[in-house]
N, C-alpha and C positions, 0 to 999 in steps of 0.2 A: 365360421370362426377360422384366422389364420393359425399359420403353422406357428406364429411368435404368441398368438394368445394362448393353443392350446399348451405352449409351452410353460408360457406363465403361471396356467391353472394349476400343471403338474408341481412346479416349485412350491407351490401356496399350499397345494392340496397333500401332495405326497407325502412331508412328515405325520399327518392327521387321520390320513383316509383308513388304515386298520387301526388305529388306536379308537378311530370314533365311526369303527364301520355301521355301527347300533344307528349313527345322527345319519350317512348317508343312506342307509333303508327307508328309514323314517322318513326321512323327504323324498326320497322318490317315490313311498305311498303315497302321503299326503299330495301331491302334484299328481297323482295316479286317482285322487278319489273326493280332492276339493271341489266344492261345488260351486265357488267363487270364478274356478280357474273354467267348470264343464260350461257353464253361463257367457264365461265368457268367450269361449272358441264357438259357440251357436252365435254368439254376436258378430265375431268375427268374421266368421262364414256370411252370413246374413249382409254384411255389411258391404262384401267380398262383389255378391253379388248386384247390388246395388250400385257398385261404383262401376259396371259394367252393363249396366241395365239399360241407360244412354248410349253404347256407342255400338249403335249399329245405323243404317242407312235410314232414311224417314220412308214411312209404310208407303206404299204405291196405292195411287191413290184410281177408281174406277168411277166414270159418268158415264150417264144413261138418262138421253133425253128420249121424250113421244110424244110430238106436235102433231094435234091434230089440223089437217086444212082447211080456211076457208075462204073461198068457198068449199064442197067435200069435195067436188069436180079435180081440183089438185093435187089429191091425195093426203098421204098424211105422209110424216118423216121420221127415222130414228135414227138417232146420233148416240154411237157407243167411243166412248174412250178411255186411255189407259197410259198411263204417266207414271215413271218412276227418277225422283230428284237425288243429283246425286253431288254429296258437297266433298271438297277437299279433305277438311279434317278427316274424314272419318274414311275417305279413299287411302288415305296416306296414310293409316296408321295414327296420326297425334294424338286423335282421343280415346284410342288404346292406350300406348303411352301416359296418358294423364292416370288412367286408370290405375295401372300396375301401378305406378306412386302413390296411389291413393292405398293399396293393397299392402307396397311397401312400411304405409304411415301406420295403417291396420295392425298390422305381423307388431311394428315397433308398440305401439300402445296396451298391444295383449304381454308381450314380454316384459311390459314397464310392471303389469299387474300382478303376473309372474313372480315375478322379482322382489316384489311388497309381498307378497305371500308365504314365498318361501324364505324371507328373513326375518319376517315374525314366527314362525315353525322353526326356525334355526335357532336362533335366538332363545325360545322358550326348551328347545331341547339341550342347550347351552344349560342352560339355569336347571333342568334335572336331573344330569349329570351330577352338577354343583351340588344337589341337596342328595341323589344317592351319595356322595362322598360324604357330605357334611352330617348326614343322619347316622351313616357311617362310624363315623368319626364319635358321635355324641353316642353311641350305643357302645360304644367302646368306654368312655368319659363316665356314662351312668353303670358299669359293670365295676369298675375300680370306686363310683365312688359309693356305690351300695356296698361292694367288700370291707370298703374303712367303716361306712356305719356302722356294720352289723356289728364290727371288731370292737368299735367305740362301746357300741351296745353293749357285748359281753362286758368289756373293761368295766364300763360305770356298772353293770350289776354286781359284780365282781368285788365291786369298789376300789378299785384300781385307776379307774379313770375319773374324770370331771365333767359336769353336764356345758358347760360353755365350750369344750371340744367337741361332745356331741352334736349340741348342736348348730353348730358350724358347718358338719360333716351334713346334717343334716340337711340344713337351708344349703348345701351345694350340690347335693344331690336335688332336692326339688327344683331348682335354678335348670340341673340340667335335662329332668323329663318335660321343664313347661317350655324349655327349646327344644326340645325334640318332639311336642306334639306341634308346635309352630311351624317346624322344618316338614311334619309328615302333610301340616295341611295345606302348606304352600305346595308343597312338589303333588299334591292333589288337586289342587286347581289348577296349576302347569300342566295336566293330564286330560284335565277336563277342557283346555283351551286347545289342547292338540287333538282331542278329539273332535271338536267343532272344526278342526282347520283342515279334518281329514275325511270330512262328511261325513259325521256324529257316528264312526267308527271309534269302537278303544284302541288307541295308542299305546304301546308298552315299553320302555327301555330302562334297560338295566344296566348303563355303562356308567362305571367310576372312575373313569381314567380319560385325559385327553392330554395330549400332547402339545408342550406353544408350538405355533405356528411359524414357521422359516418366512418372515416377510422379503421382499426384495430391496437388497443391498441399496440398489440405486433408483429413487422414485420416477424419476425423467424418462432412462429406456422404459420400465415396468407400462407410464403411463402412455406411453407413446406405441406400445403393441396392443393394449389394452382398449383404447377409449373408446376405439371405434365401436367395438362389444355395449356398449351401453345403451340402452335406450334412449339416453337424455338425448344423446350426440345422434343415434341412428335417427330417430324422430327427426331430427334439423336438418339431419340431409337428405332425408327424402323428402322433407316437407321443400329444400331447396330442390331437390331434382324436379316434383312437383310441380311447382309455380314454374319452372323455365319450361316444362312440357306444355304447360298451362299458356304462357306467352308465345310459346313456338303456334299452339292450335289458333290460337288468339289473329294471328298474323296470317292462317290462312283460312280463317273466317273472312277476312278481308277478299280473298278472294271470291270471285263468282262460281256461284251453283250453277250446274246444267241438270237439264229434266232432260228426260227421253221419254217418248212413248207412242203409242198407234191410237187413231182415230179413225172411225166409218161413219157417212153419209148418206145414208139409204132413204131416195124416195121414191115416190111412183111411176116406174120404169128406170132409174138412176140408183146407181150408188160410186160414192166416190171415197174412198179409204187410200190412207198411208199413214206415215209415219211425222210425230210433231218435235219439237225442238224448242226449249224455251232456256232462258239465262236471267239468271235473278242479280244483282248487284248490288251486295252491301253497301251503298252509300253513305248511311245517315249513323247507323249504329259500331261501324269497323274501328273507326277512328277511338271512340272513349272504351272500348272491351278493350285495345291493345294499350290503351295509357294505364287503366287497370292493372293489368297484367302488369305490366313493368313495374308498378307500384309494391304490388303482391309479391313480384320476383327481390326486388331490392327489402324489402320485409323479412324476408323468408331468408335470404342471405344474412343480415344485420339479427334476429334470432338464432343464427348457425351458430354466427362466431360468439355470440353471448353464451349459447348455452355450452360450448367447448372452453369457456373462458371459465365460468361459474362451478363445469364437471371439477375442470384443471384444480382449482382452488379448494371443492368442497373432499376430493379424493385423498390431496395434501396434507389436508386439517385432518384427515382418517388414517393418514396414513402414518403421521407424527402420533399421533395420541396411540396407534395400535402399537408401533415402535416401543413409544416408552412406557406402555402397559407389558409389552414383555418384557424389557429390559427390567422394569422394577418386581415381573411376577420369579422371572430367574433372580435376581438379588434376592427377593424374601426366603427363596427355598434354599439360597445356599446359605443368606444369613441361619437359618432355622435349623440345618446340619448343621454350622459348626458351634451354634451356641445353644445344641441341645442337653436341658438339665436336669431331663424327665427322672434319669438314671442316678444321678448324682442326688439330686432331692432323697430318692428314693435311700438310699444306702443313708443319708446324713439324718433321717427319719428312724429307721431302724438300729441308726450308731444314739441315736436322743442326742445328737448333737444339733436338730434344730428343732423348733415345735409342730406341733399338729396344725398352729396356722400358719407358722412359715411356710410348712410342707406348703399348704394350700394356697396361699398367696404368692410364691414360687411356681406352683403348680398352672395359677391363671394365668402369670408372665408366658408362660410356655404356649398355653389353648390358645391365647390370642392371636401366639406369633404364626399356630396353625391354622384357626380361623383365616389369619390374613392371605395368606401364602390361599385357600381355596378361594377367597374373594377375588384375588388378584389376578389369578387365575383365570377364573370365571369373565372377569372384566375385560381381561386382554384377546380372550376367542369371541366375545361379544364385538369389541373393535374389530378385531380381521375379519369380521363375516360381514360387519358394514363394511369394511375397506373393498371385498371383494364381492356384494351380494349381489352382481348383474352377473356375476360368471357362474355362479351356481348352475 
C-alpha cells in the first residue's frame, strides 16, 4: 500500500477509529479466527506451489543397453548413457516469471475473499451498535411509559382519572416492550452470525456510539490513490502482467532446446565413451502457442480496462449514496435538537394544558424523529464500509 492510500485510510478511518474501537477489535478477531479466510490461505499456499511445480529443467534422462553377441565369439556390448535437455524458458527465467503472476493472481483472489468477509462482519457489527443504542433508547421509552401507567393506575383507582387514558398508556407501553423484545432478538442473531464469522467463537460488543465518517471532499484524487488497492483492479493487472509473461515464454519456446550429456561403448576389448549433443526445434507447434499468447495477452488487457472502468463507476454510485446518507444523517440530528419537544410536551401535560393523548401523540412525533436520526445513522456507516471495504 502507497503513502497516498495509507493516507486516505487515515482520513476515512480517523474520525471512527476510537469512537468504534469495539468494531476494529472485533475484525481483526474475526480475520484472526475465520475459518473461511484459514481455508483459504492453505489454498493459497497450495496453489503457490503448484504454479511453481513446472518450472524447473526436464528430469535427465539415463539408458542402459546389454546386447548380447552373436555369434558369443564377439562378445557382448554395454552402452550407458546420460542426457540432460535444456530449454530457454526455463534457462532465462520466463517461466519463473509466469509463475510469480500466477502467485500475484493468487495473493489478489485471497484479498478479494478477505474483503467479502470482513464487510459482512463489518456491516453486522454496524447493525449492533444500532440496536445497543436502539434497545437503549426503548429501555429508556418503556421506564417513562410504565411510570405514566402506574400513575394512570392510581389516578383511575382514585377515580380521578379515565380508563380510555389508561388504556392508551397502556397499549403504548406494550407497543414498546414487543419492540424491545424484536430489537434483543435481532441484535441476537447479529451475534450469532458474528460468531460463525469468527469460527463459532462468541463475539461481544458493547458500543453505542459511532461517529459519521469524514468522506473525501473530492472523489477523482481519493479514487485515483486508491484503485490500485483493490482486488478488482489488482487481479487485471496481474492477470495482464501474466499473459505478457506468458507471451514473452511463448516466443522462446520457439526457440531450440539443447541436450547435453555423456555416453559409453563398451565391448570386448573396446570401449569408446564421450560426450553427446542433441537440438530439438519447435517447428510444428511454436507458430499457434505464440498466436495464442497474443490472443490471451490482448484479452487480459481489454478485462484490465473493463474492470478499472466498472471499479470507477461502481465506487461512484458508493460514494454518492454514502455522501448523501451523511449529509441527511447530520440533518436529522440537528433537525432533532432544534425541534426537540420532549420537554415542552412535558411541562404542557403537567400545566393540563394538553391531554394524555396529546401528550402521547406529541410524544411519538418526537420517538420517530429519534428512531430516524439511529437508522440514518446506521445506514450511512453501512455506505462507507461498502465505499471503502478493500482497505479494511
Amino acid at each position: 500500500m502507497n503513502r497516498g492510500i495509507v493516507l486516505s485510510v487515515a482520513i476515512l478511518a480517523t474520525s471512527t477509529l476510537f469512537a468504534q474501537n469495539g468494531i476494529e477489535k472485533a475484525l481483526a478477531e474475526i480475520e484472526a479466527n475465520n475459518t473461511t479466510l484459514k481455508a483459504m490461505q492453505k489454498t493459497v499456499e497450495a496453489q503457490k506451489r503448484a504454479n511453481h511445480a513446472d518450472n524447473a529443467l526436464a528430469d535427465p534422462e539415463v539408458g542402459v543397453n546389454r546386447l548380447w553377441g552373436d555369434p558369443s565369439s564377439i562378445g557382448n556390448r554395454t552402452d550407458i548413457s546420460v542426457s540432460q535437455e535444456f530449454d530457454i524458458p526455463t534457462i532465462s527465467g520466463a517461466k519463473a516469471r509466469v509463475a510469480r503472476r500466477l502467485d500475484d493472481m493468487v495473493d489478489w483472489q485471497y484479498k478479494s475473499e478477505r474483503v467479502s468477509v470482513l464487510l459482512e462482519a463489518k456491516q453486522a457489527l454496524i447493525d449492533v451498535v444500532y440496536y445497543n443504542r436502539y434497545i437503549a433508547e426503548l429501555e429508556r421509552r418503556k421506564n417513562h411509559a410504565d411510570a405514566i401507567c402506574k400513575a394512570q393506575k392510581r389516578s383511575l383507582e382514585a377515580g380521578a382519572g379515565n380508563r380510555l387514558e389508561y388504556n392508551n398508556v397502556s397499549l403504548s407501553l406494550s407497543q414498546v416492550e414487543a419492540e424491545m423484545k424484536k430489537a434483543v432478538t435481532e441484535r441476537q442473531s447479529l451475534l450469532t452470525q458474528l460468531s460463525r464469522l469468527n469460527g463459532g467463537q462468541p463475539l461481544s460488543l458493547t458500543d453505542t456510539e459511532y461517529v459519521l465518517p469524514e468522506l473525501p471532499s473530492d472523489f477523482d484524487s481519493w479514487y485515483m490513490q486508491v484503485s490500485s488497492a483493490h482486488p478488482s483492479v489488482g487481479y487485471a493487472e496481474s492477470q495482464t502482467a501474466m499473459s505478457r509473461s506468458q507471451l514473452s515464454a511463448a516466443r522462446q519456446f520457439a526457440l531450440p532446446s539443447i541436450s547435453l550429456g555423456y555416453m559409453s561403448e563398451k565391448t570386448m576389448g573396446e570401449q569408446f565413451q564421450g560426450v553427446t549433443v542433441g537440438l530439438s526445434v519447435p517447428l510444428w507447434s511454436s507458430g499457434r502457442r505464440i498466436k495464442q499468447a497474443k490472443r490471451e495477452s490482448e484479452a487480459a488487457d481489454a478485462m484490465r480496462d473493463d474492470a478499472k472502468g466498472q471499479l470507477r463507476g461502481l465506487l461512484y454510485e458508493r460514494y454518492l449514496r454514502a455522501k448523501g446518507l451523511a449529509e441527511a444523517a447530520e440533518a436529522s440530528k440537528k433537525a432533532l435538537a432544534e425541534a426537540d419537544n420532549s420537554q415542552l410536551l412535558t411541562k404542557a401535560l403537567k400545566a393540563g394544558e394538553i391531554s394524555l393523548v396529546e401528550y402521547l401523540v406529541g410524544l411519538s412525533y418526537y420517538y420517530d424523529a429519534i428512531d430516524n436520526v439511529l437508522t440514518t445513522e446506521r445506514e450511512s456507516q453501512k455506505a462507507c464500509a461498502e465505499l471503502t471495504d478493500f482497505l479494511l
